[in-house]
C-alpha positions as CSV (number, residue, x, y, z in Angstrom):
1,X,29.2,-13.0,52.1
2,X,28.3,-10.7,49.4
3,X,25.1,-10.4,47.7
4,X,24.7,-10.0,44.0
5,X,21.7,-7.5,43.4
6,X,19.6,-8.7,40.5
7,X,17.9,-6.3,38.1
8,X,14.6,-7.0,37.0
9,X,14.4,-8.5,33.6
10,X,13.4,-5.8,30.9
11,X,9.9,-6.9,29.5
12,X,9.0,-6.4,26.0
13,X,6.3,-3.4,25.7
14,X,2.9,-4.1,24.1
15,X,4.1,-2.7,20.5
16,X,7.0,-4.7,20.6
17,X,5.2,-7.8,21.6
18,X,3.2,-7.3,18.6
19,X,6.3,-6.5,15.7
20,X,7.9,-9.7,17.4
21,X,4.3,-11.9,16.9
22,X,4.4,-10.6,13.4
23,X,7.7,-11.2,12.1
24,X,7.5,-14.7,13.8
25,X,4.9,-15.1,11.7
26,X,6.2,-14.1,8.2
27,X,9.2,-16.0,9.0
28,X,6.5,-19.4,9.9
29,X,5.0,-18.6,6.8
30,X,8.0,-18.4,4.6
31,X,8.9,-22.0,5.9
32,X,5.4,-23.3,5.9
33,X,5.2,-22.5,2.0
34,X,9.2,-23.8,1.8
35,X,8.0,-26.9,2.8
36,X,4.8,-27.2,0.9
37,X,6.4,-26.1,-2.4
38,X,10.4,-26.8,-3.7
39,X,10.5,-23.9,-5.4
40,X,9.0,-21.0,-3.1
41,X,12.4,-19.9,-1.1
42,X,14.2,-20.1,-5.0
43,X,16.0,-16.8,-5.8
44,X,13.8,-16.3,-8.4
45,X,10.9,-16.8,-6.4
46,X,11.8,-14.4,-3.9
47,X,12.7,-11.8,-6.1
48,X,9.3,-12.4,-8.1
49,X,7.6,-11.5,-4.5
50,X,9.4,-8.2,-4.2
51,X,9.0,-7.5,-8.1
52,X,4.9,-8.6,-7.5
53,X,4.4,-6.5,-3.9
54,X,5.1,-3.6,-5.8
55,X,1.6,-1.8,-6.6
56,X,0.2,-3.2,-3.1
57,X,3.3,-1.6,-1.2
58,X,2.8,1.5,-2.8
59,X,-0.6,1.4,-2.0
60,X,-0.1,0.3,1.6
61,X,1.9,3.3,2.2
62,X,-0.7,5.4,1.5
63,X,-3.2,3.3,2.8
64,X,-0.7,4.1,6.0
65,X,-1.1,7.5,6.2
66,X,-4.9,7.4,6.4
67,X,-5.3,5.3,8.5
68,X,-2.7,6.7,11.0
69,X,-5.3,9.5,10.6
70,X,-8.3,8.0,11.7
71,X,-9.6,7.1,7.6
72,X,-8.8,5.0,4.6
73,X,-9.7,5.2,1.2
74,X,-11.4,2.8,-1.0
75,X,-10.3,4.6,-4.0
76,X,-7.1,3.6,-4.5
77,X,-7.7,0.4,-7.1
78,X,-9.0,2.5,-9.5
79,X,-7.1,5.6,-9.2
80,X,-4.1,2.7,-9.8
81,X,-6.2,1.5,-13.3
82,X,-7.2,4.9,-14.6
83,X,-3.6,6.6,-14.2
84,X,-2.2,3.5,-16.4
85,X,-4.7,4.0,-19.1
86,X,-4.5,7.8,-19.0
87,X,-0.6,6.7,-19.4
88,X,-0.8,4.5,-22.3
89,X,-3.7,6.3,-24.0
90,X,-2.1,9.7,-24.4
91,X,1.0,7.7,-25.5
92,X,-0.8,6.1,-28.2
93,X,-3.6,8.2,-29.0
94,X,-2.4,11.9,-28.4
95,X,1.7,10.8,-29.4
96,X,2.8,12.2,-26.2
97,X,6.5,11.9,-25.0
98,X,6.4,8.5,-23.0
99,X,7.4,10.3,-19.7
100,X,5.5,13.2,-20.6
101,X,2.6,10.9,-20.1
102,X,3.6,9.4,-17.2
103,X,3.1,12.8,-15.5
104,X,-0.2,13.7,-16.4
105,X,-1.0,10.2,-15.0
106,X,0.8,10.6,-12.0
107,X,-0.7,14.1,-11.5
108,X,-4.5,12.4,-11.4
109,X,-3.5,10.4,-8.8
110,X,-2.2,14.0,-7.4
111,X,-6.0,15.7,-8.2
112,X,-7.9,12.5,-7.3
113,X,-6.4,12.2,-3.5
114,X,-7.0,16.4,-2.8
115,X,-10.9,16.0,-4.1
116,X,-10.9,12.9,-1.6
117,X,-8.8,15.4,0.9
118,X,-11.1,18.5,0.6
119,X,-14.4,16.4,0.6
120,X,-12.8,14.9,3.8
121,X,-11.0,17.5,5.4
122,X,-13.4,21.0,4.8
123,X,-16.9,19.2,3.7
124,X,-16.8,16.4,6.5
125,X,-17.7,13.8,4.2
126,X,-17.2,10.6,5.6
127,X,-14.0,8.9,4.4
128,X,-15.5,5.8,3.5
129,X,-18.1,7.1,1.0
130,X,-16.1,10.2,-0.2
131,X,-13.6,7.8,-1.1
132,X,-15.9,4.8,-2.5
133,X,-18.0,7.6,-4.2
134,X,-14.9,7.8,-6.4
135,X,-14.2,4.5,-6.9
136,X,-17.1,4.1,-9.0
137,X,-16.8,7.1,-10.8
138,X,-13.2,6.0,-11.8
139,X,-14.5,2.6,-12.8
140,X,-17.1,4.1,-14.8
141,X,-14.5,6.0,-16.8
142,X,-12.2,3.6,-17.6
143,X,-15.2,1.2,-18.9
144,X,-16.0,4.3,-21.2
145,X,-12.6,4.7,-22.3
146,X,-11.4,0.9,-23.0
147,X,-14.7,-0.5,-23.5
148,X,-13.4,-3.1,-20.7
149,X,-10.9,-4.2,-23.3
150,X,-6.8,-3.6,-22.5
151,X,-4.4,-1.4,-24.7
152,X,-1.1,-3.2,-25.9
153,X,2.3,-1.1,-25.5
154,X,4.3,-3.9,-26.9
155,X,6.5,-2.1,-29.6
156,X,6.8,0.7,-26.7
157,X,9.8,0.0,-25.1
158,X,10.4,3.1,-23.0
159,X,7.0,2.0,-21.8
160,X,8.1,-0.9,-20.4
161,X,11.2,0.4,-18.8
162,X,10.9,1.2,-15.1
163,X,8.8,-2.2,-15.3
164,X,10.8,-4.6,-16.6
165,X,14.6,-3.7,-17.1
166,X,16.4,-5.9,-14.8
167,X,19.5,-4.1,-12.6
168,X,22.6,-5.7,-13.0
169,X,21.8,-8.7,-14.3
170,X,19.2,-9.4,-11.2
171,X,15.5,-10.1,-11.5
172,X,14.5,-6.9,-9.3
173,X,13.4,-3.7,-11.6
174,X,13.4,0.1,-11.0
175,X,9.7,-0.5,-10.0
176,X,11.3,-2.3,-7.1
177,X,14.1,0.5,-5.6
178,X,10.9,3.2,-6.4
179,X,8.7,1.3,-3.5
180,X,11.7,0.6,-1.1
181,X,12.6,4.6,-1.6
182,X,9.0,5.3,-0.6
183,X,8.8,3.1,2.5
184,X,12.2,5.0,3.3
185,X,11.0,8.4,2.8
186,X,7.3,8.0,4.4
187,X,9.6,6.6,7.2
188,X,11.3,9.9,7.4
189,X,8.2,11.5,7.2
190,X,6.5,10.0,10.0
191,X,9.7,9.4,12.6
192,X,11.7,12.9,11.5
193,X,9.3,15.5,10.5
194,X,6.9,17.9,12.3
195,X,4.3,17.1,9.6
196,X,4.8,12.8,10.7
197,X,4.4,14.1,14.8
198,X,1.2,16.3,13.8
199,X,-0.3,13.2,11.8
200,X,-0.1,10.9,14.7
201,X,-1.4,13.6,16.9
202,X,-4.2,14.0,14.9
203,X,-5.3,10.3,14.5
204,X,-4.8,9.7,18.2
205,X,-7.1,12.8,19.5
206,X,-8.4,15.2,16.9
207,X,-9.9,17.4,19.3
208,X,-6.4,17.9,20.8
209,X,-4.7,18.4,17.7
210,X,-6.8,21.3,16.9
211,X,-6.2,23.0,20.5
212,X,-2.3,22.8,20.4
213,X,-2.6,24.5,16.7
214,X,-2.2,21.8,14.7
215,X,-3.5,21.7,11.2
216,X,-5.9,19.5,11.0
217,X,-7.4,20.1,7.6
218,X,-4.2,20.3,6.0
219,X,-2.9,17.1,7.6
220,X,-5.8,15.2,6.5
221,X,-5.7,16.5,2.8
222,X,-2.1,15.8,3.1
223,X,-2.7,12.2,3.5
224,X,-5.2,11.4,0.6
225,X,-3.2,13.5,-1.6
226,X,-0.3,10.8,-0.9
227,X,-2.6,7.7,-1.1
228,X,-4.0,9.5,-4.7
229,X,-0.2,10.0,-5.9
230,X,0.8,6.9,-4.7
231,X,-1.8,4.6,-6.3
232,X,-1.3,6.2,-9.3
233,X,2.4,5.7,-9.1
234,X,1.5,1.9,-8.3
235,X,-1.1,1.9,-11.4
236,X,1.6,3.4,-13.8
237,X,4.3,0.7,-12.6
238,X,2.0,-2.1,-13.2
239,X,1.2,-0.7,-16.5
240,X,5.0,-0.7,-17.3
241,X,5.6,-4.2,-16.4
242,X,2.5,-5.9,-17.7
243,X,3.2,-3.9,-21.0
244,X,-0.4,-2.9,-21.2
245,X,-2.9,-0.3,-19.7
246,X,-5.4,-2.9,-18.1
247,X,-9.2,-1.7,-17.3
248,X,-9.6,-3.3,-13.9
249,X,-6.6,-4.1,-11.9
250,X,-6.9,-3.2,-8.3
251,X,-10.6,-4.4,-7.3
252,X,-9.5,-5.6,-3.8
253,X,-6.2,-3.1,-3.5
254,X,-7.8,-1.2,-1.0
255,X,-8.6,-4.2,1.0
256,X,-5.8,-5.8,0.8
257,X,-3.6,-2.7,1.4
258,X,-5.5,-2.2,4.8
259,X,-4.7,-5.6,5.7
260,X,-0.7,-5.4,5.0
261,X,-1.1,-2.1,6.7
262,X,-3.0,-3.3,10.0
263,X,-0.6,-6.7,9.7
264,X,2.0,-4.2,10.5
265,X,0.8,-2.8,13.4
266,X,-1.0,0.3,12.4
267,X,-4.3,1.2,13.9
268,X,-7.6,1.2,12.0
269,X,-8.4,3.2,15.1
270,X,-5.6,5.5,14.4
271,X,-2.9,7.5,16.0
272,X,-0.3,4.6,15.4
273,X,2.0,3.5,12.7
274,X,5.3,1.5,11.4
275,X,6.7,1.6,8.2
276,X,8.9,-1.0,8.7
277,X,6.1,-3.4,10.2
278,X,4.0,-2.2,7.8
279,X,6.4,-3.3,4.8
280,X,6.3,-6.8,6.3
281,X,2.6,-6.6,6.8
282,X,2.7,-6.3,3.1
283,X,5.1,-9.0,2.3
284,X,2.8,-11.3,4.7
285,X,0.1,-10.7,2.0
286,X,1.4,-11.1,-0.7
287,X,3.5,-14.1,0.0
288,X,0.4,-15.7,1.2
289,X,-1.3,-15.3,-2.3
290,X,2.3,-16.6,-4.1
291,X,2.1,-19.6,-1.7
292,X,-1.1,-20.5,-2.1
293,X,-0.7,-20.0,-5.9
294,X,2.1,-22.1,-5.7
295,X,0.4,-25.2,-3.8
296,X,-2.6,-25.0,-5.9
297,X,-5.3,-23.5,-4.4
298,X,-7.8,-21.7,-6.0
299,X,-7.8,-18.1,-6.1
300,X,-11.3,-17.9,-4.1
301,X,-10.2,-19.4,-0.9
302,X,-6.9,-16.4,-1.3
303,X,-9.7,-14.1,-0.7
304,X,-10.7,-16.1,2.7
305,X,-7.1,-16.4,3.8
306,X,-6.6,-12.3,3.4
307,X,-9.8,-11.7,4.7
308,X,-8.5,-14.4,7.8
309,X,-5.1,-13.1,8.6
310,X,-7.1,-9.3,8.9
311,X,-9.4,-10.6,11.1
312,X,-6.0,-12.3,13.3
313,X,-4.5,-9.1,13.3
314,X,-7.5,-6.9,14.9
315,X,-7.7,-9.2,17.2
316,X,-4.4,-8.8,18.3
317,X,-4.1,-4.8,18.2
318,X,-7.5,-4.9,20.1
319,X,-7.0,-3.7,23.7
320,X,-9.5,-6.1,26.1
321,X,-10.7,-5.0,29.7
322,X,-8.3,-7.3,32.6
């Protein structure tokens, strides 16, 4: 009689026990929110939530790459409202070329992120306070240039292009294929690149980094320049589809970047990072403030329920003693 020889069944490793845990999730609260409100899981809806994740993805990818690093930077919300008011007030004040502009404002996010990086990287500031250092300086700025008040584009309508043209007839916007391009490519960054293996080498042991030759200063400059260019880039796109340079958009960016980030499985520890997890970290976030929007609850207890869901998913990356 022949004996069938059994194989042992495959378990799930610890990472991919956690991207299952957090996809059930989205998916649970997708439905939860489809129940509570008719109109959540609507096309239009749906597309809204890509169309309004678009600053915060952004964001989050940069947010990403520090943290994958060991840091994070508290910058970003106002690097995101200065680059849109240095958009629309060279457009409107200096007539400069619309895209022109766009440039200069992107290339502040560009200068902001390597001051972060060098005070990081070569004068061993302390992430956290190199980075909320310049957060208020930013803030302070914009107050001085806008006297706290917004500036209307609305006869501008190049302005308002990458922000609000609908493709083919759809509600999603260039602002929307800009952020999917940039999970894609910081994807390819991180899983395809010499410069993605030294950045999680360097967030998982520093020390080691530096005695296999990696660059560690570089590496970590490299990251705040992309959070800086990137919440710029989310700055100008808001600024495109709100038609207007507003003075205070992104108080609790940072925050809420982190969260979508650590959501998606990257370590506040560092040394570990997914794109992909991280994109439906940020999705998670957002569609928890469109729900909750949607079902009538006030916008103080959203704060509570982002605040909530990061506490959730320390817990679960947190590694406990058996």
């Amino acid at each position: 009689m022949s004996q069938e020889i059994q194989k042992p069944a495959r378990r799930l490793s610890r990472d991919q026990r956690q991207n299952l845990i957090i996809v059930l999730a989205f998916v649970a609260l997708m439905l939860i929110f489809g129940v509570l409100s008719p109109y959540f899981l609507k096309p239009a809806n749906l597309a809204a939530l890509l169309v309004a994740a678009v600053p915060l993805g952004l964001i989050g990818i940069g947010e990403c790459g520090c943290l994958l690093t060991g840091a994070f930077d508290m910058s970003v919300g106002m690097v995101a409202s200065l680059a849109g008011v240095i958009w629309t007030m060279l457009i409107t004040k200096a007539g400069m070329p619309t895209y022109a502009a766009f440039s200069l404002g992107l290339l502040f996010g560009v200068l902001s992120g390597l001051f972060a990086g060098v005070s990081v990287a070569f004068l061993r500031m302390p992430a956290w306070m190199a980075t909320y250092a310049l957060f208020q300086i930013w803030k302070g700025v914009i107050y001085i240039l806008t006297n706290g008040e917004a500036i209307r584009m609305t006869t501008y309508t190049d302005f308002k292009y990458l922000g609000q043209h609908k493709l083919f007839g759809t509600p999603i916007t260039w602002a929307v294929v800009i952020m999917l391009l940039a999970f894609v490519a910081m994807y390819f960054i991180l899983r395809f690149t010499k410069l993605g293996r030294d950045l999680f080498v360097v967030g998982g042991n520093i020390e080691a980094a530096r005695n296999v030759g990696i660059r560690v200063r570089f590496a970590q400059t490299f990251v705040f320049v992309l959070s800086g260019a990137l919440s710029a880039l989310a700055g100008l796109l808001f600024a495109s589809r709100s038609g207007s340079g507003q003075p205070v958009i992104g108080d609790l960016y940072a925050m809420q970047a982190i969260a979508g980030a650590v959501v998606g499985g990257t370590s506040m520890a560092g040394g570990r990072a997914n794109m992909a997890m991280t994109f439906v970290g940020i999705l998670i976030v957002v569609c928890l403030q469109n729900g909750l929007n949607m079902v009538g609850v006030p916008s103080f207890y959203q704060h509570i329920a982002t605040g909530a869901i990061l506490v959730l998913a320390i817990l679960v990356q947190t590694e406990r003693p058996k």
